[in-house]
FITIPA-807486 format. One record per residue: residue in one letter; x, y, z of N, C-alpha, C, O, CB in turn. Coordinates in steps of 0.1 Angstrom, whole numbers, plus 5000, padded with zeros to 4 digits. Glycine has a CB too. Example, Ala and Ser with C-alpha at 12.3 -4.5 7.8 and 13.67 -1.06 7.14 Angstrom:
// FITIPA-807486
A513249435078512349555078513249675078514249675085511349555090 S512849785071513749895071512950005079513450115080514149945057 
This chain:
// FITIPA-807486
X087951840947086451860949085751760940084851690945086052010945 X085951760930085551620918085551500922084551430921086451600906 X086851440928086851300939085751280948085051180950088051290948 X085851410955084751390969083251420958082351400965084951550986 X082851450950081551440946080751270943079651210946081651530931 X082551230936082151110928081951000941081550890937083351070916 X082151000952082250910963081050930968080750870978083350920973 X080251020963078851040970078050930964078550860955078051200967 X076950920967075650850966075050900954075051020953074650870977 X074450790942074050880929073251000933073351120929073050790919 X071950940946071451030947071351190953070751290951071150980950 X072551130960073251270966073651390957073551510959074651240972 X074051320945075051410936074051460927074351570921076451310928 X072951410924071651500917071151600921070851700914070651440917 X071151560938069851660949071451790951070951900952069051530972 X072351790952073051930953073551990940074152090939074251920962 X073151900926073351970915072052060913071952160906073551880904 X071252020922069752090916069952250926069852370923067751970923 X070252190936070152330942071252410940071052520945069952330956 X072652400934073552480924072952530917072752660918074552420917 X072152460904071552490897070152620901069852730896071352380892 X069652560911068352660913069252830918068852940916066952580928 X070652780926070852950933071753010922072453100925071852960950 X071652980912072553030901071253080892071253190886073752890893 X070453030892069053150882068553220892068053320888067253060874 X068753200906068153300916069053450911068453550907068453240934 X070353430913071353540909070953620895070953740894072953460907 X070653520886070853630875069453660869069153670858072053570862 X068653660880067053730877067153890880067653900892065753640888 X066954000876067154090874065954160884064754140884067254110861 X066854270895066354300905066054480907066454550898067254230914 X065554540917065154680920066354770923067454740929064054690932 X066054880916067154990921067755000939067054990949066355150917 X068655010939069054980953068555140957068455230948070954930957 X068255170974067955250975068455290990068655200998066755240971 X068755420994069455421010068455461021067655561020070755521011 X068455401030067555421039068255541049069355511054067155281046 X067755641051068255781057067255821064066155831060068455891048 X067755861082066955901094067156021091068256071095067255851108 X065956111084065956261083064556301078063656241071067156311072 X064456401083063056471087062656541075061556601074063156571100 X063656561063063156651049062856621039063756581032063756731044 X061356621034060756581026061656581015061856481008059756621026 X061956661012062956680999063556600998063556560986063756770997 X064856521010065756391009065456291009066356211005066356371016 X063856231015063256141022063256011008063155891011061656211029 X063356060994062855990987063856000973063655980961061456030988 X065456060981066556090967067255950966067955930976067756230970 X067255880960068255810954069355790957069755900953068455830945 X070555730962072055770967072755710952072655600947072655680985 X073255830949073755770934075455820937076055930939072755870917 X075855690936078055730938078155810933077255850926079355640931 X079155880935079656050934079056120929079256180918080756090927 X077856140939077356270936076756290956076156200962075856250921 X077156420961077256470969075756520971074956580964078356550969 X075756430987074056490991074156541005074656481014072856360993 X073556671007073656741015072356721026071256721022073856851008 X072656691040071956661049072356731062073556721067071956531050 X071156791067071556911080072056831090071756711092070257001088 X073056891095073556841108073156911121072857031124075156851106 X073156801129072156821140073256771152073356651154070656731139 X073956881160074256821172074056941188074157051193075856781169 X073456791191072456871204073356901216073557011221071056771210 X073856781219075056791228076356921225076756971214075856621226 X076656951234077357041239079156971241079456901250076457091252 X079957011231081056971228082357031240082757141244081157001212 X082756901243083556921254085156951250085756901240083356791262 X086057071261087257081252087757031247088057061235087857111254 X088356921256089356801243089056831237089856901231089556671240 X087556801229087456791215087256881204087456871192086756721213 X086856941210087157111206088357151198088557221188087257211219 X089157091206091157091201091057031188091857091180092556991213 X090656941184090356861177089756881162090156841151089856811184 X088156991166087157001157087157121148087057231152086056991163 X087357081139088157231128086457211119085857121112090557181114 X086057431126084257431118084957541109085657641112082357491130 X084757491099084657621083083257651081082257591086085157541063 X083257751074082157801067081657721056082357691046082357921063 X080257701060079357641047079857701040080257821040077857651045 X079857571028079957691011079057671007078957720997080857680999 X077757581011076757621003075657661013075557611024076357510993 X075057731009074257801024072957761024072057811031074157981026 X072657671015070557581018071457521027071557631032069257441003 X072157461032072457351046072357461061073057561064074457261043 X071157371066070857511077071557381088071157261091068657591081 X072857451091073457401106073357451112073357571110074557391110 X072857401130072957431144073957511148074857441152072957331152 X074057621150075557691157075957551172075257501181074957911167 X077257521168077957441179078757531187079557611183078857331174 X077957501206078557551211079757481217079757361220077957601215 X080857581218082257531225082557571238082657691239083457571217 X082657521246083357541257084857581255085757511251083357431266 X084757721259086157841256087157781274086557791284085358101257 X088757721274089157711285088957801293089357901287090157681284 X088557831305088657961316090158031320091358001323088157901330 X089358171318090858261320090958271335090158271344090858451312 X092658271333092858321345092158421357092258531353093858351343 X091758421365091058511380091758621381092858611386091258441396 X091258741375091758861378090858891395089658861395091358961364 X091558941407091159021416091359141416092359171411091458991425 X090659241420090559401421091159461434090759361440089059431420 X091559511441091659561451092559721456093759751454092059441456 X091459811462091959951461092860001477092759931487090260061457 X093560091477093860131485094260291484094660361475094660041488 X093960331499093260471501094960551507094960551520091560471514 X095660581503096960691508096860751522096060851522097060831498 X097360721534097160761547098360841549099160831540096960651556 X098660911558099661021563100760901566100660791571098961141579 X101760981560103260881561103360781555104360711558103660831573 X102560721545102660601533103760651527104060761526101260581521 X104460531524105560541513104660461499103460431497107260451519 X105860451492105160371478105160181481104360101479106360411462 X106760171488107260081497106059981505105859861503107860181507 X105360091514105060021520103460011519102659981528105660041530 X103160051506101660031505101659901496100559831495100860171498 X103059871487102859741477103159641490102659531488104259721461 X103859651504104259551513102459481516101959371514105359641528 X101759611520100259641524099759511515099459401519099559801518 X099759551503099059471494099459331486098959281476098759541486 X100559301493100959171490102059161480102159041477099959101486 X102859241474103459271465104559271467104659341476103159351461 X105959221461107159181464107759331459107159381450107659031457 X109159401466109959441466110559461450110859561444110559371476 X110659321447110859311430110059351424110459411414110959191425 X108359331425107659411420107559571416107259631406107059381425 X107759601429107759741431108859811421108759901413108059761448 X109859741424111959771416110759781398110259891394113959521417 X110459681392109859701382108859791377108859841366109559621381 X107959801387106859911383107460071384106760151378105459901395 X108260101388109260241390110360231377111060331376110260241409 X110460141370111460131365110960221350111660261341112059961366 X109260241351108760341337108860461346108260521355106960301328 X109660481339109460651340108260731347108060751359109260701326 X107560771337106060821340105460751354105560811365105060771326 X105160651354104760591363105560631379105160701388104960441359 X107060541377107560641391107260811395107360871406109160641391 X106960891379107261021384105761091391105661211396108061101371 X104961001389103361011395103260911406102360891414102160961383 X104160861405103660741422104560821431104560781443104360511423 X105360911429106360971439105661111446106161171454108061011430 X104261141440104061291446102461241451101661321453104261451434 X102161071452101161031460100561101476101261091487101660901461 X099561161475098561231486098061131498097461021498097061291476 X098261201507096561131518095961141512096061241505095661191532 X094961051510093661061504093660981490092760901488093161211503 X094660991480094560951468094260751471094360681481096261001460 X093760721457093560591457094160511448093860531436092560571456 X094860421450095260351444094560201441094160141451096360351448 X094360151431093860051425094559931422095559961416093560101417 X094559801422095459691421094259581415093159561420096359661436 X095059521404094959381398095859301398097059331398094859381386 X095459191400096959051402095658941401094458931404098259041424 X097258831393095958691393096158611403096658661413095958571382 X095958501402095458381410097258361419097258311430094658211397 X098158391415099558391417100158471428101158451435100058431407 X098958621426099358691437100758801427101658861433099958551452 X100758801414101558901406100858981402099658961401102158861394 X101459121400100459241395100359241383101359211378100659361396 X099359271374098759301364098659421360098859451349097759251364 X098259501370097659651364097559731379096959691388095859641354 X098159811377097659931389097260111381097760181372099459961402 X096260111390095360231380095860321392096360261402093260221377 X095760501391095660621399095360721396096160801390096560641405 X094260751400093560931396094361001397094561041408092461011405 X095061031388095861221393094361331391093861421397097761311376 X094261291381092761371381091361371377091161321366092861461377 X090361441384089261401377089061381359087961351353088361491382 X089961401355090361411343091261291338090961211329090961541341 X092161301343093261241337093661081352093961101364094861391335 X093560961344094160851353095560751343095660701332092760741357 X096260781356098060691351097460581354096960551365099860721362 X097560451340097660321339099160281340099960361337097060281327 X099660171344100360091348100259921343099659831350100060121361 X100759901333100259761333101259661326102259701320099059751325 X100859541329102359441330102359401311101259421305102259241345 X103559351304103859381297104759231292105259171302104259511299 X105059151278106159101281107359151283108359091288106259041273 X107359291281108759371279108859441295109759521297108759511265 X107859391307108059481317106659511318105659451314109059611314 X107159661328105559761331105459851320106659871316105459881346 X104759891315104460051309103360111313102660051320104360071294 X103260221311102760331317101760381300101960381288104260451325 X100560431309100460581300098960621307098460551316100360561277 X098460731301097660821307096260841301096060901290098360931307 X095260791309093860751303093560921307093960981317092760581312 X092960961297092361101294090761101290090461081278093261151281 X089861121301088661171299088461281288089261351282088361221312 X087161281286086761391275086161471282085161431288085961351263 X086561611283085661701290084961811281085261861270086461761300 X083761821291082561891286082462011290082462031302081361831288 X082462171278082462311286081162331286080362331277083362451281 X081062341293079662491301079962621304080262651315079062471318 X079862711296079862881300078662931309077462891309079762991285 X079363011317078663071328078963171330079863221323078663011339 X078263271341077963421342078763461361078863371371075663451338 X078963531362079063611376078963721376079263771365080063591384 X078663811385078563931384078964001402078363931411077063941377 X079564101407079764161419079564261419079464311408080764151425 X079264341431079264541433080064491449079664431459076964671434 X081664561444082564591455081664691464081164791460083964651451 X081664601483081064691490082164731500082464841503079664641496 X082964601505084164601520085164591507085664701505084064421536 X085764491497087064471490086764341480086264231482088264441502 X087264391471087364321458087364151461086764071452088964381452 X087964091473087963951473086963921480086463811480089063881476 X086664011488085163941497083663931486082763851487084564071515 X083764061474082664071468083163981451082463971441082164231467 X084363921453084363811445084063691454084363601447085663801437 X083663641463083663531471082263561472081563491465084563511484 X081763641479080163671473079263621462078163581460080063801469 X080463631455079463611438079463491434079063451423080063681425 X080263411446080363231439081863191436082263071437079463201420 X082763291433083963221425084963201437084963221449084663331411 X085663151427086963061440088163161437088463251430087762841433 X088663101448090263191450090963241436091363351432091563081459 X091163121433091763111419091263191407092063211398091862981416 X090063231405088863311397089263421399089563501390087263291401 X089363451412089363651416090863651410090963701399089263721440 X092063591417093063621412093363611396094163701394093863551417 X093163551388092963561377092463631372092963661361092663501374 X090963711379091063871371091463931376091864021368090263961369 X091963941391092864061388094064031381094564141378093264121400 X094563981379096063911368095564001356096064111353096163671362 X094363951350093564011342093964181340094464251331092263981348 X093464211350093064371349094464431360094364551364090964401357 X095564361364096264401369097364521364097964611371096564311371 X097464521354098364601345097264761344097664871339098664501326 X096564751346095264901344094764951357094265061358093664871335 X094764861369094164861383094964831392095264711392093164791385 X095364911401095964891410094764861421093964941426096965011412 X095064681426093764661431094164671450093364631459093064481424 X095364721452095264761464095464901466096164931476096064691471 X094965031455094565111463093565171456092765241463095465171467 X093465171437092165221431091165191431090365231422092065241423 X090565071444089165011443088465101450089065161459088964871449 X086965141449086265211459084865111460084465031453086065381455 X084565161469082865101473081865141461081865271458082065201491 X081065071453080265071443080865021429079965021419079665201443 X082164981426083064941420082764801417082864711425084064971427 X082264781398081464601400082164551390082964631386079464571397 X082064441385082864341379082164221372081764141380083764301389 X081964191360081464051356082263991345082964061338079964051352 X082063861344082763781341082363621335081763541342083463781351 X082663591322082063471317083663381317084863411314081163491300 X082963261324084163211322083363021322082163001325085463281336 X084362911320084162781318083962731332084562761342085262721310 X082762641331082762511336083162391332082862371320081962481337 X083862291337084262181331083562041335084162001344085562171334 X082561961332082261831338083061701323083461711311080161831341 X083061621331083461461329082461351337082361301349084961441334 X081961331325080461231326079261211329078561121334080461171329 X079361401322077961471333078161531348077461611355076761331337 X079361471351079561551368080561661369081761661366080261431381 X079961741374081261871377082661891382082761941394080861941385 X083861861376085161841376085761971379086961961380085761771364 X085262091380085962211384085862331373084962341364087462161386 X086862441375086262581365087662581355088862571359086062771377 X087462601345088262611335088462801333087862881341087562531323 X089262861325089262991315088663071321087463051322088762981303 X089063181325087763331323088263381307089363411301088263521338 X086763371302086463391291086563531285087163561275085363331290 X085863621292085963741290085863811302085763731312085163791280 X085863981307085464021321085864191318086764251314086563941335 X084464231324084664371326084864431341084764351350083464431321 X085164531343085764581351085564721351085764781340086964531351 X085064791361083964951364084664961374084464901384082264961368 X085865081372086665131383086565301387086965381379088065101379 X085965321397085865491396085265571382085565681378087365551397 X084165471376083565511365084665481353084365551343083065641366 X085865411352085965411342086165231337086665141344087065521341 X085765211326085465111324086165021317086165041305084465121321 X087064911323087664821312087564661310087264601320089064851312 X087664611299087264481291088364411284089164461275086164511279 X088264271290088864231281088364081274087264021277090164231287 X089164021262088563941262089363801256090363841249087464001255 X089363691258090463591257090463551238089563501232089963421270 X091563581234091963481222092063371222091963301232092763501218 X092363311209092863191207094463211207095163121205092263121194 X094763291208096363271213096863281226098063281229097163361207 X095763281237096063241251095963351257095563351269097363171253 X096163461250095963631259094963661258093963601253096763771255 X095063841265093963901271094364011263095464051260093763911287 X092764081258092964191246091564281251090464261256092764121227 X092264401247090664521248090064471235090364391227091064731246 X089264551235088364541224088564581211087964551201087364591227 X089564661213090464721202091564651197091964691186090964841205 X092364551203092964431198094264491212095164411215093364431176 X094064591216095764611223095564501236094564471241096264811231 X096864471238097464351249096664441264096164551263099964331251 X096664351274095964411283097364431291097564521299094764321290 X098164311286099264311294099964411287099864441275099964171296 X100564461296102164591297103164571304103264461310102164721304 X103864651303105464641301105564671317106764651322106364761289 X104664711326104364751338103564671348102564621342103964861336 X103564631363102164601367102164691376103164721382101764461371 X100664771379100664871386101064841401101364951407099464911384 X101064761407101464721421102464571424102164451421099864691429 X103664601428104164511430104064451441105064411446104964511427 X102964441446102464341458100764331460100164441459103064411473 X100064231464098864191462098064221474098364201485098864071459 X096764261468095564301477096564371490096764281499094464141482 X096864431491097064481506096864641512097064711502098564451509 X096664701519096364851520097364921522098264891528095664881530 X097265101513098465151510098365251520097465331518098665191496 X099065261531098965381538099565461535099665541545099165381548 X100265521524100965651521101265621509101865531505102265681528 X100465781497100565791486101465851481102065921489099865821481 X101765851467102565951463102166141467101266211463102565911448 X103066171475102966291475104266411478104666421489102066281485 X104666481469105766581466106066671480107166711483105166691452 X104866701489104966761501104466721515103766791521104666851499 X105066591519104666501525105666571538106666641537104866351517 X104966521548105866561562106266391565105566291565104466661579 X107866401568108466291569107866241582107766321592109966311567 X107366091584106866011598107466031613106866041624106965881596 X109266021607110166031617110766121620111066131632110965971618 X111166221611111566341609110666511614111066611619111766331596 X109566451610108466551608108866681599108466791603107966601623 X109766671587109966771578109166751569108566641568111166781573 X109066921556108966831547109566771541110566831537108566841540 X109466651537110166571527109366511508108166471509110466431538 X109666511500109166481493108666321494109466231496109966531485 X107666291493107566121492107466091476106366111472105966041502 X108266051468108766021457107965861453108565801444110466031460 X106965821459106565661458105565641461104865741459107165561463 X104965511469103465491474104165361486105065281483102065421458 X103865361495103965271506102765211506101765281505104365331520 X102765071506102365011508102164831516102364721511102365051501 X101564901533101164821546100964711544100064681536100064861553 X101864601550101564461546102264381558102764441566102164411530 X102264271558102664211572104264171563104564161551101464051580 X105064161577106464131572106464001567105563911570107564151582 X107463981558107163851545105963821539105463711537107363721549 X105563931536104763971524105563971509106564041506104064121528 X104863871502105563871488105764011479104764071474104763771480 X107064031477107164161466107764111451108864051448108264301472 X106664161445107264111427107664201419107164311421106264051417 X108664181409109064291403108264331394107964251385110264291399 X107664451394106564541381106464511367105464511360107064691378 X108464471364108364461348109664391346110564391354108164621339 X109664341334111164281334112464381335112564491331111364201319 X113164321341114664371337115664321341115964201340115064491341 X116764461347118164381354118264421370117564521373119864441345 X118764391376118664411388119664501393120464421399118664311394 X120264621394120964711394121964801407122864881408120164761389 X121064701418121764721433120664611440119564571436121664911441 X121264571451120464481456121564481474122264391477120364301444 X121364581482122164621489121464601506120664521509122364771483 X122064691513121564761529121964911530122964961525122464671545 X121064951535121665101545120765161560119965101566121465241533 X121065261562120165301574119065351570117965321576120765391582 X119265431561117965511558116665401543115465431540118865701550 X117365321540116765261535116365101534115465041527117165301528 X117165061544117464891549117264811535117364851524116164821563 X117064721539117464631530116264691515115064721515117264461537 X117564691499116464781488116864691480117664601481116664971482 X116064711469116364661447115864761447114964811454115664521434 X116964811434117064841423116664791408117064671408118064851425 X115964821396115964731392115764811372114764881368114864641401 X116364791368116564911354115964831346116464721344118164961348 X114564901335113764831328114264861316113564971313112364841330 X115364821305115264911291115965051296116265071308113364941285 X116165141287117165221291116365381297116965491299118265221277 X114965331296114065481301113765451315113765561321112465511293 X113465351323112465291333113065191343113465071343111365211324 X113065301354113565211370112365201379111465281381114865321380 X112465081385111865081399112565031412113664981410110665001399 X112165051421112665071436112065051446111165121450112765181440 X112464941453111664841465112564871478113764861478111764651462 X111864921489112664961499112564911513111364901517112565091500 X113264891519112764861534112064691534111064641539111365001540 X113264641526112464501523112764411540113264481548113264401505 X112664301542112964201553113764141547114764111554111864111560 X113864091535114764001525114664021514113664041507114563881525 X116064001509116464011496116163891487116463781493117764031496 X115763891473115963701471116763741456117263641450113963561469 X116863831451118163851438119163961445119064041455117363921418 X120063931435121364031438121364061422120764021412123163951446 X122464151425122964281416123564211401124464131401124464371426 X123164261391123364131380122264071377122064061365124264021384 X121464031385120463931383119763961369119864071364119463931396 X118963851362117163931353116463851358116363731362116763941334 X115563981355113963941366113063921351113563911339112964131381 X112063921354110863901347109363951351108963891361110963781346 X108664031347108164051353106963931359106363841352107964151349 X107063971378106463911387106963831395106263781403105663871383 X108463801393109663741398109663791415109763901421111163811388 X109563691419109863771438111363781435112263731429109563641458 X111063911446112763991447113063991463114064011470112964181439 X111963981466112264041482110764021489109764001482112864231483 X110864041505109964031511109664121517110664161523109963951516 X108164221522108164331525108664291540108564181546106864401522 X109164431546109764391565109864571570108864641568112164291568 X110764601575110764691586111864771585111764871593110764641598 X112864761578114364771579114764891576114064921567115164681572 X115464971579115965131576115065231586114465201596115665191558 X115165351580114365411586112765471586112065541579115065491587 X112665391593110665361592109965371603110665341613110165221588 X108865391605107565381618107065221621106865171632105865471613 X106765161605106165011607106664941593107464991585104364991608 X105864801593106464731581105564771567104364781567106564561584 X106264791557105564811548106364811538107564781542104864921550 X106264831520107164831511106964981505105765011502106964721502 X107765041503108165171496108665151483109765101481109165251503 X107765191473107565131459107865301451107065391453105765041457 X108865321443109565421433109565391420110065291417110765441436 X108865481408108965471395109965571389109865691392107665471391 X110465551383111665661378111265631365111165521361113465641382 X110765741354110765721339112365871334112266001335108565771331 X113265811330114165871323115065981333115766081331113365941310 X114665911347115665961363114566061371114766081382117566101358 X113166121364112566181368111566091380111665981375112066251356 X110966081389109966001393109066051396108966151402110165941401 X107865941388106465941387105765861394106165771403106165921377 X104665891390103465861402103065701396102465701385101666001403 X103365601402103065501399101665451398101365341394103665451404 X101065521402099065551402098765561386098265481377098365751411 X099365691385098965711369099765731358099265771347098265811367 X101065711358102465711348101865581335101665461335104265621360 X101765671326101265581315102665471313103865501313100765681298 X101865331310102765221311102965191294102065231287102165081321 X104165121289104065131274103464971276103364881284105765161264 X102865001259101664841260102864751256104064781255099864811243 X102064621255102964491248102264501235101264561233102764301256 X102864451227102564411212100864411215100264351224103364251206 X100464481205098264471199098464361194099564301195097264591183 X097264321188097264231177097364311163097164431162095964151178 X097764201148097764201143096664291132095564301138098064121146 X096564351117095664381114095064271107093864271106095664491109 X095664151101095064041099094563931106094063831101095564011093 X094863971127094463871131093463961140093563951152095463771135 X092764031136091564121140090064071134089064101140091964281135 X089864021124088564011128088163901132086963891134087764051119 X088963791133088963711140088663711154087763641159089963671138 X089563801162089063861172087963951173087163911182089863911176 X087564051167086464081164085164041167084264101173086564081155 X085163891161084163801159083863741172082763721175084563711149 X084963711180084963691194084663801207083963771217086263641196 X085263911204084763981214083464061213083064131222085664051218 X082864041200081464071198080663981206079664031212081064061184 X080963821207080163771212079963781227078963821234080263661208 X080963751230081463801245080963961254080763991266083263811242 X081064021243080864151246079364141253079164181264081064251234 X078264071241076964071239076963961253076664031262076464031222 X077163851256077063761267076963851279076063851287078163661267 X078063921279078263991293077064081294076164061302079764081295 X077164171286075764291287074364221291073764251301075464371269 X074064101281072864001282072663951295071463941299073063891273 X073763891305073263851314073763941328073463911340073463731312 X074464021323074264141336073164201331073264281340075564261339 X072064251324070864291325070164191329069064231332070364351316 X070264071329069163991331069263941349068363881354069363851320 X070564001356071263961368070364111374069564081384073263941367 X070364211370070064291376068964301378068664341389070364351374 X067964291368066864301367066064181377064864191380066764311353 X066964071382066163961390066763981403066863891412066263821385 X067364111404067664111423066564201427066364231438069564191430 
């Protein structure tokens, strides 16, 4: 560099020492704080200093709408210091798979088969969804009419099949890594207590159907009051009955009748009540079981054409004969139940009696079914009481079909009308005022709105 200076022109070599010289005092003249120039809208930053390591905090602003790729990419933490007011960034979430919905209604002769064929559903599918338990043991007693429900994605595989068994209760179905499983979506239901009230004019089930209640309601009191009333022959005309029992709705809408709650019962002036525990039975008011060891009729609602009577002129014979029982008129295969538990002690044929049971309750107490059409236990058997034994028919020696019903207490026979029956177990004296407390209320309900029933007819 020194050679090439000295080959210059004197003058040359003066005029670029000067200007070395002048940019070398330019340098070391002493100059302004450096300062950073920042596109931001807050007065507070507009005028801070950028001083090396020291951290300055500036809002972030993004307007644009961040696309997935980068999303995969963009890892947001939580401010740790919270004066920094950030824009929530939104992300585009990938799209889920297309669930479709689609129901189907149970027609006469559907299999299970051929309602998944219906709906697009492979054979293999089907093998899998049956393979839970539960699930097959509710898809196998499928109705006309029931509905079935189906989910599957974009693939055309099932996801989920839903089915009402009841307004209450729906069997889920749904796919699984491990398979299908099953289980059982359970509504919450809502009680409503309610009132009825009848005065028997033609028969006990027309003036319960009168009063609003369903089939199942009347039979249930008489179940009720069965053990004290023989309701096919001690009913008479003016003979009334009321009864509190549950409503059930699910979601505000009416799903059907639950419980009879309590119920009285006015038979030939004499008057009986019962009233439901929390242990599932039916109690007088005095705590004793309603139920007995007896039911006064072993066959339902039907008319008795021949009572017990000691000097009875035989039908076919025209003697006297003693009638030792109560016949009672019913069409042939008419259900006969046994009175009370036991053993079954003959179960035979003859002429004068055609097809009979026998049936020995405990070592005091027989009954005697005669002239049945069919037998359904034999000799040996145990019954229970209400067990069908036989069907009423025609058989032996008789005028028409009917059942010939015998009570024997200790070989003697009694009048099955009024032969006091031994109770089942009372209640407890420590689980009485418990009850107490319940059939007070009950008691007070019934009285309250049969005066208020009567008084508005």
């Amino acid at each position: 560099m020194a050679g090439v200076l000295k080959q210059l022109p004197r003058r040359h070599q003066l005029l670029l020492s000067g200007v070395c010289l002048a940019t070398l005092i330019v340098m070391l003249l002493p100059s302004e704080p450096a300062t950073a120039s920042r596109n931001t809208s807050d007065p507070k930053l507009a005028d801070k200093q950028l001083i090396l390591g020291e951290r300055l905090e500036i809002p972030l602003t993004l307007k644009d709408t961040v696309t997935a790729p980068a999303a995969q990419e963009l890892q947001l933490k939580p401010a740790v210091d919270s004066t920094a007011a950030a824009e929530t960034v939104a992300v585009e979430e990938p799209a889920e798979p297309a669930v479709h919905w689609s129901g189907y209604e149970v027609k006469s002769g559907d299999s299970l088969a051929r309602i998944f064929d219906v709906m697009g559903f492979s054979p293999q599918q089907l093998y899998r969804v049956t393979q839970d338990k539960q699930a097959n043991k509710y898809l196998l007693k499928l109705h006309p009419g029931d509905t079935l429900r189906f989910a599957k994605n974009a693939e055309g595989e099932l996801l989920q099949l839903a089915y009402q068994i009841s307004p209450v209760d729906t069997l889920i179905v749904s796919q699984t890594t491990k398979g299908y499983a099953s289980e059982i979506d359970t509504k919450e239901v809502q009680i409503q207590e309610a009132f009825a009230f009848a005065e028997i004019d033609s028969s006990f089930w027309n003036a319960g159907i009168n009063a609003g209640l369903t089939e199942n309601q009347i039979m249930s009191i008489a179940n009720i009051f069965g053990w004290d009333i023989d309701f096919a022959l001690d009913l008479r005309k003016g003979d009334e009955f009321s009864v509190i029992f549950e409503k059930e709705y699910v979601d505000g809408e009416f799903v059907g009748y639950g419980r009879v709650l309590a119920a009285e019962f006015v038979n030939q002036d004499r008057k009986f009540q019962a009233i439901l525990h929390s242990n599932g039975d039916y109690y007088a008011v005095n705590g004793n079981a309603m139920r007995k060891s007896f039911l006064r009729s072993p066959v339902k609602f039907t008319y008795i054409s021949s009572s017990f009577n000691p000097r009875r002129l035989h039908p076919v014979t025209g003697r006297v004969r003693p009638h030792n029982g109560i016949d009672y008129a019913a069409n042939v295969g008419t259900p006969v139940m046994s009175s009370g538990s036991g053993k079954v002690i003959a179960s035979a044929y003859n002429n004068l009696n055609g097809n009979y049971v026998f049936i020995q309750h405990g070592e005091r107490y027989v009954t005697k079914y005669l002239h049945l059409s069919k037998r359904t236990v034999k000799r040996g058997d145990r019954v229970k009481q209400g067990d069908l034994i036989g069907r009423v028919g025609a058989t032996g020696r008789v005028t028409g079909a009917h059942l010939h019903y015998e009570f024997l207490v200790d070989g003697v026979h009694r009048n099955p009308r009024t032969v006091k029956f031994p109770e089942a177990e009372s209640l407890t004296a420590s689980e009485m005022p418990e009850f107490k407390q319940i059939a007070d209320q009950r008691l007070a309900m019934l009285a309250d709105n049969r005066r208020v029933f009567l008084a508005m007819r």
